[in-house]
Structure formats: structure tokens, C-alpha cells
C-alpha positions as CSV (number, residue, x, y, z in Angstrom):
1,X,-165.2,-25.7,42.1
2,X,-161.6,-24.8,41.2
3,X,-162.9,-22.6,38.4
4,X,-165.4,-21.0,40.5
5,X,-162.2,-20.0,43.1
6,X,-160.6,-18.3,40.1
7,X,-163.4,-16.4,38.6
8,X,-164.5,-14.9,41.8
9,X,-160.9,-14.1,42.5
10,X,-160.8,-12.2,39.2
11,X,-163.8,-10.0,40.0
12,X,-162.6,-9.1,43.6
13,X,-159.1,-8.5,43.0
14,X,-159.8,-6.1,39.2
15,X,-157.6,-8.4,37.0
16,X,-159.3,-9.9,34.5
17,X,-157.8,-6.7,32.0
18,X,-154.4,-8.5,33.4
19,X,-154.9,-12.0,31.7
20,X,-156.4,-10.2,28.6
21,X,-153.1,-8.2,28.8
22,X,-151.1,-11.2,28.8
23,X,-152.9,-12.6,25.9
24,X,-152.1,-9.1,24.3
25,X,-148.2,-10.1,24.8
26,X,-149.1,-13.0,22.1
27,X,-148.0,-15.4,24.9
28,X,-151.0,-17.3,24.0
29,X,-153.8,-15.8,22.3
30,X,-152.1,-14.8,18.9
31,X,-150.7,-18.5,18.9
32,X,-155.1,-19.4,17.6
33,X,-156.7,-18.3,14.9
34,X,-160.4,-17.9,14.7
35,X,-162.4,-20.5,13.5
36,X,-165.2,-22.0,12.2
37,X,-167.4,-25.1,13.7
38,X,-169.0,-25.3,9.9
39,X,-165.6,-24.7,8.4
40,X,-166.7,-26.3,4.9
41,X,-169.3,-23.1,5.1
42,X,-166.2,-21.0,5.1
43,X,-163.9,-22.7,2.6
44,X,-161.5,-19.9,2.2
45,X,-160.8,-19.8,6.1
46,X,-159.3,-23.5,5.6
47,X,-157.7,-23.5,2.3
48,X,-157.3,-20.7,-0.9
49,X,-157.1,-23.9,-2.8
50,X,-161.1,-23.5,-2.0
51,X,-161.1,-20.3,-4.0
52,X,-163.5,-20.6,-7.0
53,X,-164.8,-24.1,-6.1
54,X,-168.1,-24.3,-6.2
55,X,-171.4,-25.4,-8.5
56,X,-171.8,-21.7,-10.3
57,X,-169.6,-18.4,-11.2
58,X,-169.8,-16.0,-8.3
59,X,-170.1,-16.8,-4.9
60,X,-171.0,-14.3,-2.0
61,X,-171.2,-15.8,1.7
62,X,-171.0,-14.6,5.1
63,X,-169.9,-16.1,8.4
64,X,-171.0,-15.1,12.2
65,X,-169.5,-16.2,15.5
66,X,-170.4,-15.5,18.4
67,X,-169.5,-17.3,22.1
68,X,-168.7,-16.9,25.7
69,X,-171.1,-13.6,26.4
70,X,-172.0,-15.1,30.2
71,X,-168.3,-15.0,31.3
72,X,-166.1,-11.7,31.6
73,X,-164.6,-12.9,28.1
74,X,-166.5,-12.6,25.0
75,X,-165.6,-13.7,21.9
76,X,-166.7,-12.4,18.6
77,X,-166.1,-12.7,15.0
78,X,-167.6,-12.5,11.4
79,X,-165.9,-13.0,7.5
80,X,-167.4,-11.9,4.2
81,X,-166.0,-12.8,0.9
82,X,-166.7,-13.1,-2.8
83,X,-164.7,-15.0,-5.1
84,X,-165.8,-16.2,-8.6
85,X,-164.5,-18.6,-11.7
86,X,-162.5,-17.2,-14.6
87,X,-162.6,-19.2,-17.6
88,X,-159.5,-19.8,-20.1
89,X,-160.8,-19.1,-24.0
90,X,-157.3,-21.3,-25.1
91,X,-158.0,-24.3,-22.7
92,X,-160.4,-26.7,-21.8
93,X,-157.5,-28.2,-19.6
94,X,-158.5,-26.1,-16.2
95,X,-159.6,-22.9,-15.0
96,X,-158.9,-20.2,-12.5
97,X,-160.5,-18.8,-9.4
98,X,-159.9,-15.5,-7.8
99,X,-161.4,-13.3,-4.6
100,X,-161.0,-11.4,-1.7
101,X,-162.1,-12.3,2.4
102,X,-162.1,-10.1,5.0
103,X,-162.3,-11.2,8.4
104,X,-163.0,-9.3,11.9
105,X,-162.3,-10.4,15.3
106,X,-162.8,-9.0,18.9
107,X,-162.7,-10.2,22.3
108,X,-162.7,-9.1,26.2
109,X,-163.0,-6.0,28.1
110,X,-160.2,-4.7,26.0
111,X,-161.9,-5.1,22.7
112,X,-158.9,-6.6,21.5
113,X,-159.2,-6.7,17.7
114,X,-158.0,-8.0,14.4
115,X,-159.1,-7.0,10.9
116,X,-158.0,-9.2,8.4
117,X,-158.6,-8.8,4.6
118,X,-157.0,-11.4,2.0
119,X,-156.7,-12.3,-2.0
120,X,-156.8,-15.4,-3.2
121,X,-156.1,-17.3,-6.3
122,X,-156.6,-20.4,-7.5
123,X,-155.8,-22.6,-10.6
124,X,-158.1,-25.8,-11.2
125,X,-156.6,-28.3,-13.1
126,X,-158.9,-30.9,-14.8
127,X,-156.9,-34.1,-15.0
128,X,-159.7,-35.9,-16.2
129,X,-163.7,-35.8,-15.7
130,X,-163.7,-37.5,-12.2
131,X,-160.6,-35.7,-10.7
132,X,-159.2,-32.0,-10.2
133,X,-156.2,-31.0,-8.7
134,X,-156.5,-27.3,-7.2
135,X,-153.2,-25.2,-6.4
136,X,-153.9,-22.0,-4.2
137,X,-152.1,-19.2,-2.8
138,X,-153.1,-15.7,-0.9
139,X,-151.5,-12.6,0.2
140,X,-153.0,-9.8,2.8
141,X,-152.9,-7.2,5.4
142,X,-154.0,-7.9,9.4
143,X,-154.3,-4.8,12.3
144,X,-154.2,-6.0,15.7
145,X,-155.1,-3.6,18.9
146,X,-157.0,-2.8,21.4
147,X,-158.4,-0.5,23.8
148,X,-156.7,0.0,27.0
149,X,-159.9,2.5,28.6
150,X,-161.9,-1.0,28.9
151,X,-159.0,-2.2,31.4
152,X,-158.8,-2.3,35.3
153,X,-156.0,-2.9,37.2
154,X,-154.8,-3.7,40.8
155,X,-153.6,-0.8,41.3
156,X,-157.4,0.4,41.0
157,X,-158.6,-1.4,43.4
158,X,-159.5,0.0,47.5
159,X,-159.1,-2.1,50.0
160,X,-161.3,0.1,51.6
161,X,-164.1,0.7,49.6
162,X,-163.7,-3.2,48.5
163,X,-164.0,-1.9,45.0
164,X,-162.4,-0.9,41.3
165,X,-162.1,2.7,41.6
166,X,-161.8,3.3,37.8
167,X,-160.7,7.0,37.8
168,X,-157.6,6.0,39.8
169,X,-153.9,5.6,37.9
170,X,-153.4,2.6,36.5
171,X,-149.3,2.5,36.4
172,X,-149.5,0.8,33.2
173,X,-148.1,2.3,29.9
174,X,-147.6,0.7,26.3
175,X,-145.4,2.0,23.5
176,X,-148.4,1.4,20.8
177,X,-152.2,0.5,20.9
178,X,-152.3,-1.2,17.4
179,X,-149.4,-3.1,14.9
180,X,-150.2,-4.9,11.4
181,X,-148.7,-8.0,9.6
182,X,-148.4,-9.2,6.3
183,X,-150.7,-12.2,5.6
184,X,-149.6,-15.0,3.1
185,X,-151.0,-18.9,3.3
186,X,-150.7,-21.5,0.2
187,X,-152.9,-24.2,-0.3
188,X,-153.8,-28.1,-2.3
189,X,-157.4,-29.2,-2.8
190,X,-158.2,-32.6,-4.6
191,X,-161.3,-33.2,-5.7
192,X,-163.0,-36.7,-7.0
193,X,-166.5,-36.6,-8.4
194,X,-169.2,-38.9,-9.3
195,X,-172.2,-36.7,-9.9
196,X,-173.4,-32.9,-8.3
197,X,-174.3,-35.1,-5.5
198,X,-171.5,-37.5,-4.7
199,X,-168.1,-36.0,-4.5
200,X,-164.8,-35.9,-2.1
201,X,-162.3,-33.0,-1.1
202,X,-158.9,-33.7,0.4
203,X,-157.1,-30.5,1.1
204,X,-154.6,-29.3,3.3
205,X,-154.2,-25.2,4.0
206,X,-151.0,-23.2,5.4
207,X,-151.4,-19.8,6.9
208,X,-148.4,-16.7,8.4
209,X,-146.0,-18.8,6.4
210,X,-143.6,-15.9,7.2
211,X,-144.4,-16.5,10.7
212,X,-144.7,-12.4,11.2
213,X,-144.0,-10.8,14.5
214,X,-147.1,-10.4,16.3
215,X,-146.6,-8.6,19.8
216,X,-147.5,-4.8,21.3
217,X,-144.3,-4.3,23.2
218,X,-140.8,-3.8,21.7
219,X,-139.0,-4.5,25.0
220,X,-140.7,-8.0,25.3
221,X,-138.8,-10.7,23.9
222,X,-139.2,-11.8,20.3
223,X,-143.3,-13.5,19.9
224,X,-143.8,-14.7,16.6
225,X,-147.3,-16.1,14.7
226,X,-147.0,-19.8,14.3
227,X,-148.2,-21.4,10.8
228,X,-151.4,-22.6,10.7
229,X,-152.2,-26.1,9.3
230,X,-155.5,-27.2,8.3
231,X,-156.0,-30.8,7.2
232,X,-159.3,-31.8,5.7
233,X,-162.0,-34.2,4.2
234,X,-165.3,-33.9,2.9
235,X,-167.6,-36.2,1.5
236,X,-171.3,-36.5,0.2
237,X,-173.1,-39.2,-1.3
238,X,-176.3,-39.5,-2.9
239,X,-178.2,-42.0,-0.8
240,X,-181.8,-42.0,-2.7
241,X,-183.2,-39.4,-5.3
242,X,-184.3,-37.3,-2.1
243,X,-181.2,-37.9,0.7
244,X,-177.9,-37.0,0.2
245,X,-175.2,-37.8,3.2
246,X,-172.2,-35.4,4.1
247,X,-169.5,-36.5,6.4
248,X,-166.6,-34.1,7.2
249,X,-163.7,-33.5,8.9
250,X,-161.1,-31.0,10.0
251,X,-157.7,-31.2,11.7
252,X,-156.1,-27.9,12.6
253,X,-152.2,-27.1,14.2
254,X,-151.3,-24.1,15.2
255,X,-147.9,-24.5,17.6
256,X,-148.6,-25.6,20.5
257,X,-152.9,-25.9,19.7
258,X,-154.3,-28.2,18.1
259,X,-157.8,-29.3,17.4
260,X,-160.2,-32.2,15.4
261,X,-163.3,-31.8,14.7
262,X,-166.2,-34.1,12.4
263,X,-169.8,-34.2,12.1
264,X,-172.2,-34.9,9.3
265,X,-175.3,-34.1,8.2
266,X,-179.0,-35.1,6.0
267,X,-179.7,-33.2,3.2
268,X,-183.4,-33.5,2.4
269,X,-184.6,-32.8,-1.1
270,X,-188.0,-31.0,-0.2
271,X,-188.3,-30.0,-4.1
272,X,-186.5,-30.5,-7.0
273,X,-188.5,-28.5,-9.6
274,X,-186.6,-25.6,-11.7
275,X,-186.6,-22.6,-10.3
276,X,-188.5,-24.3,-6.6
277,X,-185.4,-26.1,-5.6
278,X,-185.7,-27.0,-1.6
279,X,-183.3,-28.4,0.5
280,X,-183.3,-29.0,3.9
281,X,-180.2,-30.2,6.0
282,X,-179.7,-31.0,9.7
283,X,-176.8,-32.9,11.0
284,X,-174.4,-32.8,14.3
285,X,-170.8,-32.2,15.1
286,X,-168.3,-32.7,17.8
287,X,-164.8,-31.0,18.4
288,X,-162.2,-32.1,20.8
289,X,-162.3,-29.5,23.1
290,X,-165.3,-31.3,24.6
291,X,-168.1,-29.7,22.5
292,X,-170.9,-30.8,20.2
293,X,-172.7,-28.3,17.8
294,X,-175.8,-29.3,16.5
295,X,-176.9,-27.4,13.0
296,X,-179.1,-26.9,10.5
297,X,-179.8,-25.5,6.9
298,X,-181.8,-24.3,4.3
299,X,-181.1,-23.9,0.8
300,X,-183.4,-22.0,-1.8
301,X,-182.3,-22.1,-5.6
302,X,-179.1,-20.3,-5.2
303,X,-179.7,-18.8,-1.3
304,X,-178.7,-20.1,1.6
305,X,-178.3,-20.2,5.5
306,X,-177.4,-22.4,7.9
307,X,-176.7,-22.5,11.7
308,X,-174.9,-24.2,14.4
309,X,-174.6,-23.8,18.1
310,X,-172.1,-25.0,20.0
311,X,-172.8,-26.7,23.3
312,X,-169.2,-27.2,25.8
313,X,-169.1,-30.1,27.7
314,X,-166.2,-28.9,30.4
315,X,-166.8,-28.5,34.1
316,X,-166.4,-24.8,33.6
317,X,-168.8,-24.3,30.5
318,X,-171.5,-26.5,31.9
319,X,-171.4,-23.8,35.1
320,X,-171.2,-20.2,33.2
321,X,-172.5,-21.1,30.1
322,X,-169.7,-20.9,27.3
323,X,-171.7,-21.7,24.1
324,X,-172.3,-19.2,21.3
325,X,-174.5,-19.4,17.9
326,X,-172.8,-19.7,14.3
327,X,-174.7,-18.3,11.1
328,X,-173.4,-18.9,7.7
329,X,-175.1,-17.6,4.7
330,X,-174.6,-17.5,0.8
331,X,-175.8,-16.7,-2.4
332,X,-174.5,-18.1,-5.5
333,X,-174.9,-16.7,-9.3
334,X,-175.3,-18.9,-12.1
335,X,-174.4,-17.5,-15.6
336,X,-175.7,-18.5,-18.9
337,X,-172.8,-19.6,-21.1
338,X,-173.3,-19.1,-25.0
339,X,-173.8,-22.2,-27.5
340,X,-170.5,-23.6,-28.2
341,X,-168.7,-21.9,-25.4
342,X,-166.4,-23.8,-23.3
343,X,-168.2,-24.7,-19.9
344,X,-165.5,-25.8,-17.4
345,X,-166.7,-28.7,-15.3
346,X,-170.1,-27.6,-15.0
347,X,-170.7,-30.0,-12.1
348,X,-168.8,-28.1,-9.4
């Protein structure tokens, strides 16, 4: 009922461009970084350790997000990234991973913005067959703005008329539209293996280790961009010849936010022939914010897509309908390595 107070209040009175204005001033907004419900779908998002880790050479993938459309605030993001292996001709010891992600986010009636666009590098070292120890590090370029014509104000509002009179004066001036940031994040990924099939990742990611400022005023005092943590686990296990189980999970701090979130999911081996490989995968998840994501996947030889959609549990999302769909998709090349040539651990 409380929320329902507020909202209406924000319509009548023109000031919802005033809280999205706020979050402009990085009192709050800038302190969270996009994410990912599927995270493990977007590895480099978590971790550049992540960077080159993967059964094959080249990796392509993409990432959707999109949530909140039935309130005044939507939010709206994709990534796409390649990164591939490169291996060493001297040593059979480890091997290195490289590649760039590019990220886009918008949100509100302001169509505030960032573009994001990163290298990574990674170096894989094979301590024996069973274990790998990953060191990762990236460097990058982000643009924040927005677009103040979206905006009303309460000084646009007639009593009168009891409405937003948009041609009206505003009374609002900033000193720029649109500031950028150095990116820079480091990362650790271990990896245990049994098989293709049963494996575990402990990693843990770092992002704005400079902690850049991140604000559109001058005159405001000093807002800086917190470090990101990411803490994670992943794990899949070969049940029978035809079920595999995944469980994961993903802690996340970014000062003063915070979130966990786990799941798991089935992966059904529909076909296992050459060149006909079939997988099919459905599983659930929950985050802490109150919200479960239920998702799915399918996986062709060396395509696929999965999706997710998450479902908010709140007072306030059960009312105006906060959800939003994830897609993730991928595509993964394979090359043929001569006779004799050093393969480095071909189960990845």
C-alpha cells in the first residue's frame, strides 16, 4: 500500500526525472554494476580469470537483459564478447587466453547510459592434469550520460491544469551530459577436473580497482565507483551417461550492495552422435533480493541459447510487475590441431 502512495505521488507531482537525477549524482545507482542472473553464461562479467576457459579455441557469446518495463523505470542491458586460446609452441606447462567485451546499459526516462568495452588476458597454468590455476587481468574505457529532454520537473507542473506542462522552463542546468572512466579489474580462477563432464571453478573477480570518479557535477562533493567483488562456485557432475548436474553460485559486493545468488540445473543428453550432439538443460535459481528465475537451454554441436526469467517476490513487484527476460547465446569454434602438435588440456 505504501508503495502504491509513492508511485502515484511521482506521477501527480512530475518527479520521477528527480530520483533518476539523483541516481545520476552516483549517490546510489553508479554504486551497482549490471548483472547477470546466468552469470556462469557470462563468465567475463564475473572474472577475466574466465578469459579463454572453455572446451574449444574461440568463443563468441551474447547476453540480453531486460526488466522493470511496467514501472516508470526500465532497465536495460546487453554484452557481446569473443575471446579465444593462444597456444605456447615452447611449453606444454600452460597457455594463454585473450579478448575483448563490450557491454551497454540504459535505464529511465533519462536514458541514462553506459557503454563499456574491455580487454582481457589470461594465463592458464597446468599444475597437473586434474588442476589449473588461472591469473587474469583487464583494462578498458566506460561513457556514462544521459539525456536530460526525457526529464520533467516540478517546476513543470500546473496546479491548474493538474498536469506536466513539458514546454515550460525546467530551472535545472548541468555542466556536462556525458563523462568516461578508465576500467581495470584483476582476477583468480581454479579449476579441478575429472572428465568434460565433472569439473569445479572457484574464482573470485575485482572490478574499478582505481575506484574512478564517477559523477556529472563538479560542484557536488567527491562520488567515487566502489570495487566490485565477485565470489564464485561452479560445479557439474556426471550423474549417468545421459544426466549431468550443475550447481552454482555467486556472491557479489559492491559498497554498500551486496547480493547471493545459486541455482542449478539438468542437462539432458538428447544425442550424443558426432556431429548430432543434443543437449537439453532446465534448472532454477534464486537471488536474495527475493526473486527466483527459472531457465532453460539448448545446446547444438557448438551453438547455444539459453534463457531465464526472473520472477520478484517483493510486495511492490508482485503489484507492478518487476520481472524481465534473460537471453544468453554462444557459439564456439573447434580447431583441428596437426599430428604431434601440442593440444593444451583438450578437456576444457
Amino acid at each position: 500500500m505504501q508503495h502504491r502512495v509513492i508511485l502515484e505521488k511521482l506521477k501527480s507531482i512530475g518527479t520521477i526525472a528527480t530520483i533518476v537525477c539523483i541516481m545520476s549524482a552516483f549517490q546510489h545507482l553508479n554504486a551497482q554494476d549490471f548483472h547477470y542472473s546466468q552469470f556462469y553464461n557470462a563468465p567475463m562479467s564475473v572474472n577475466p580469470a574466465l578469459t579463454g576457459i572453455f572446451n574449444g579455441d574461440e568463443r563468441l557469446s551474447g547476453s540480453l537483459r531486460d526488466q522493470w518495463r511496467s514501472v516508470p523505470v526500465p532497465w536495460f542491458n546487453f554484452s557481446v564478447g569473443y575471446d579465444r586460446k593462444f597456444y605456447s609452441k615452447k611449453s606444454t606447462k600452460g597457455f594463454f587466453g585473450g579478448g575483448v567485451y563490450f557491454n551497454y546499459d540504459k535505464q529511465g526516462d533519462s536514458n541514462l547510459t553506459l557503454a563499456n568495452i574491455n580487454l582481457s588476458g589470461s594465463y592458464t597454468r597446468i599444475l597437473n592434469r586434474n588442476n589449473l590455476l588461472t591469473l587474469g587481468a583487464l583494462v578498458g574505457y566506460s561513457s556514462r550520460g544521459f539525456d536530460p529532454s526525457g526529464l520533467t520537473w516540478d517546476r513543470q507542473w500546473d496546479q491548474a491544469r493538474n498536469e506536466v506542462v513539458r514546454g515550460a522552463g525546467s530551472g535545472e542546468t548541468f555542466e556536462f551530459e556525458r563523462f568516461g572512466f578508465v576500467e581495470t579489474g584483476l582476477g583468480l580462477n581454479y579449476r579441478w577436473q575429472k572428465s568434460t563432464r565433472t569439473k569445479l571453478d572457484l574464482g573470485l573477480g575485482a572490478f574499478h580497482l582505481t575506484t574512478p570518479t564517477a559523477k556529472f557535477n563538479v560542484a557536488t562533493n567527491e562520488q567515487s565507483l566502489p570495487i566490485r567483488l565477485s565470489f564464485y562456485g561452479i560445479y557439474s557432475r556426471e550423474l549417468t551417461d545421459k544426466l549431468d548436474l550443475q550447481l552454482d553460485a555467486l556472491y557479489q559486493n559492491q559498497s554498500p550492495y551486496d547480493e547471493l545468488l545459486f541455482g542449478g540445473y539438468l542437462n539432458f543428453y538428447l544425442n550424443q552422435q558426432r556431429g548430432k550432439e543434443f543437449q537439453f538443460r532446465v534448472g532454477v535459481g534464486y537471488r536474495t533480493r527475493k526473486a527466483i528465475f527459472p531457465k532453460v537451454g539448448l545446446e547444438f554441436n557448438n551453438f547455444f541459447i539459453a534463457a531465464s526469467y526472473d520472477i520478484y517476490l517483493d510486495e511492490f513487484s508482485a503489484e507492478h510487475g518487476g520481472g524481465g527476460p534473460e537471453l544468453h547465446l554462444r557459439y564456439i569454434i573447434k580447431h583441428v590441431k596437426p599430428l604431434g602438435k601440442f593440444k593444451a588440456c583438450p578437456i576444457f
